[in-house]
C-alpha positions in Angstrom: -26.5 41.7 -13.8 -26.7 41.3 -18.0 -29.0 38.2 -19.0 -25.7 36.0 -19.7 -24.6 36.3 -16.2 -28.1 35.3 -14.9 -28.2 32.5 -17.1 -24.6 31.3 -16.0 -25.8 31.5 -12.6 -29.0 29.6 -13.1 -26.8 26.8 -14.8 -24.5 26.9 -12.7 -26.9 26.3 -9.7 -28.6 23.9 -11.5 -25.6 21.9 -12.1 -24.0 22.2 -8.9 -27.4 19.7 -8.1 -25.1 16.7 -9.3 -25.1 14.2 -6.9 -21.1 12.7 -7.8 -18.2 15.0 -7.3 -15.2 15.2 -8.5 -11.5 16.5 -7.3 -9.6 18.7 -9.4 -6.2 20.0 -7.9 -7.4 19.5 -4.3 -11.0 21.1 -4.6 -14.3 19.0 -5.3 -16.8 20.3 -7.3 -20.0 18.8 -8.2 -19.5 16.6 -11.3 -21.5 18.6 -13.9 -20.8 22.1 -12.9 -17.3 21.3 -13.1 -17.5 20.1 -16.9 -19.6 22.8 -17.7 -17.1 25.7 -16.9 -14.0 23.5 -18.4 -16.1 23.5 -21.3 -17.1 26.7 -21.5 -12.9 27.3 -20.9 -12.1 25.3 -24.0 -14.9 27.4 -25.8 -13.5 30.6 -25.0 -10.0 29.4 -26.1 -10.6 27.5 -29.4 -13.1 30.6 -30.2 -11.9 33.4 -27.9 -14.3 36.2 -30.3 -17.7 33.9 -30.3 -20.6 34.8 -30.2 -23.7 34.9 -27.0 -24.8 32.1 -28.1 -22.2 29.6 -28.1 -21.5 30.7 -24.9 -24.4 29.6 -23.2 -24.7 26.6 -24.6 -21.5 25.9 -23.4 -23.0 26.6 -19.8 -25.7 24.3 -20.3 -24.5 21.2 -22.9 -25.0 18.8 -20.3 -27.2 20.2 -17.6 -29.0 18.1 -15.7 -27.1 14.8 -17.4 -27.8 12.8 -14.3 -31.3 13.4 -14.2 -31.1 10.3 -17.0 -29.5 7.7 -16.0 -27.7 5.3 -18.5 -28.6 1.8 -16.4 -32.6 3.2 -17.3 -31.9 1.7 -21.1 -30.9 -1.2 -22.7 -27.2 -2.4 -22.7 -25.1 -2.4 -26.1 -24.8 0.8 -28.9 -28.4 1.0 -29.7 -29.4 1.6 -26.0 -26.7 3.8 -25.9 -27.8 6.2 -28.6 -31.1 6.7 -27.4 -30.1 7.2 -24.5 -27.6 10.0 -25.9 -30.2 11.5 -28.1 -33.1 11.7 -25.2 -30.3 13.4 -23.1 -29.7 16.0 -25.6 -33.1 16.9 -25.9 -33.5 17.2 -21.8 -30.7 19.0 -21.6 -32.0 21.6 -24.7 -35.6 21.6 -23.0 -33.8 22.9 -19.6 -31.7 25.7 -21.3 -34.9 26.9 -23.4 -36.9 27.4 -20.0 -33.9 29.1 -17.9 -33.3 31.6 -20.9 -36.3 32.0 -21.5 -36.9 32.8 -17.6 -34.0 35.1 -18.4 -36.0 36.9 -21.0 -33.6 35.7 -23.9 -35.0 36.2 -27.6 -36.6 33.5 -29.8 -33.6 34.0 -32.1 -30.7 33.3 -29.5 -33.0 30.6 -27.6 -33.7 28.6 -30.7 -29.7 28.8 -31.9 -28.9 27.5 -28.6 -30.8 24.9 -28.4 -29.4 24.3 -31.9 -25.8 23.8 -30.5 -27.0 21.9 -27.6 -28.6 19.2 -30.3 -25.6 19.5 -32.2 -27.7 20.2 -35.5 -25.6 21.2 -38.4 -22.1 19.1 -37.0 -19.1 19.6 -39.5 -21.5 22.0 -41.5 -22.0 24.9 -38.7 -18.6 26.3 -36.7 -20.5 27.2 -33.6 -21.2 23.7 -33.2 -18.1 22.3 -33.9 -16.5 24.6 -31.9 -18.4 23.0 -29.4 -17.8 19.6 -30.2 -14.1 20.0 -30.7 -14.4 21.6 -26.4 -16.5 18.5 -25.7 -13.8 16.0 -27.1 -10.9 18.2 -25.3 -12.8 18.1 -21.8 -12.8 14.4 -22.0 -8.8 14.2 -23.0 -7.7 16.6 -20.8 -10.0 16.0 -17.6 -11.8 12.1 -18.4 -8.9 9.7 -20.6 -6.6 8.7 -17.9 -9.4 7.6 -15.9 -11.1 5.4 -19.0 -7.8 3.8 -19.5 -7.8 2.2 -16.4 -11.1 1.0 -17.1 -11.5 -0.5 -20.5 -9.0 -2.2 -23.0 -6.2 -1.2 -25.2 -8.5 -1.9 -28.6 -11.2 -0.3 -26.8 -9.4 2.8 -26.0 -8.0 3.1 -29.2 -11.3 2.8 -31.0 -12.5 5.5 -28.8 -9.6 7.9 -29.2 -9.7 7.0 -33.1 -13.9 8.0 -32.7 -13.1 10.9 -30.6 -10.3 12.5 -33.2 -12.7 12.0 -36.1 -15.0 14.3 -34.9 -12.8 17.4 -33.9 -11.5 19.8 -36.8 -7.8 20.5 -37.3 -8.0 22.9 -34.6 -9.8 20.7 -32.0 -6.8 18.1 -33.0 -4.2 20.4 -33.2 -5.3 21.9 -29.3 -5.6 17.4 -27.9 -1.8 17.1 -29.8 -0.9 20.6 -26.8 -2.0 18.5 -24.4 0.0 16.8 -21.3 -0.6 13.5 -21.3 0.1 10.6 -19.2 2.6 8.0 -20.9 0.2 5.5 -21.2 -2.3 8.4 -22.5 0.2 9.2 -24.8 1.0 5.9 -26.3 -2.6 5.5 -26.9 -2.9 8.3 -29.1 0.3 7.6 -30.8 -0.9 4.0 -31.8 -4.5 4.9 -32.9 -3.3 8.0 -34.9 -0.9 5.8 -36.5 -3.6 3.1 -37.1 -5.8 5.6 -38.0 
């Protein structure tokens, strides 16, 4: 087995921990492992020549996530972005010990964890490769279910957040996707607001 599938299958197991589950076209997955391979889908499409690298951080982005729990800091956007930022470091800190269980190199370990962090967004392609697959997991697999759950202004301040930080080929792969109508109003309105 070559050191990428071992450390797909170490992620893999170790997100496949995740307490919630989710149902996707009649089969339940565990919640994280789940969002790892879509991402790691929407990797290979928006970049279907990358490199080793970006490929295992796609794996591992957001291993462990619930290992953190959001209710453990304070409420409003402050508490929010720590909490954020502490997860991206847990989540960096687990994929430099599996790869480096794996026998990875310093070099590939330490650009990981650089994609993972998200250093270099908007400057460094690997990374916003990965950010335009993080914004296209939450469209395609996480909107509908947020619209139900939070306002009209709200959503469109999110979807008008969420489009700023893909590239034109992040926004040019959301515009392929099926959406619901409400899903697609939304979009309509804060692109046009936008």
């Amino acid at each position: 087995m070559s050191k990428l599938d071992q450390a797909f299958e170490l992620f893999d197991a170790y997100n496949k921990r995740s307490p919630e589950r989710i149902v996707w076209e009649g089969v339940e997955y565990p919640v994280e492992y789940f969002y790892a391979i879509k991402l790691h889908e929407w990797v290979r499409k928006l970049d279907p020549e990358t490199d080793e690298s970006l490929l295992l951080a796609s794996r591992c982005q957001h291993i462990g996530r619930w290992e953190i729990a959001r209710k453990s800091y304070p409420d409003g956007r402050v508490g929010y972005l720590k909490w954020r930022s502490d997860l991206s470091k847990y989540h960096a800190g687990i994929a430099v010990a599996i790869l480096s269980e794996v026998g990875y190199d310093e070099d590939t370990i330490t650009r990981v964890k650089q994609i993972v962090l998200k250093q270099r967004l908007k400057t460094d392609p690997a990374v916003q490769t990965m950010e335009n697959a993080l914004c296209l997991v939450f469209l395609q697999y996480q909107y509908d279910d947020l619209i139900a759950k939070t306002t009209e202004e709200k959503m469109i301040d999110i979807l008008r957040k969420t489009w700023a930080k893909m590239s034109a080929p992040g926004q040019d792969m959301a515009l392929s996707l099926n959406y619901s109508d409400k899903g697609r109003d939304l979009i309509l309105k804060a692109l046009k607001e936008d």
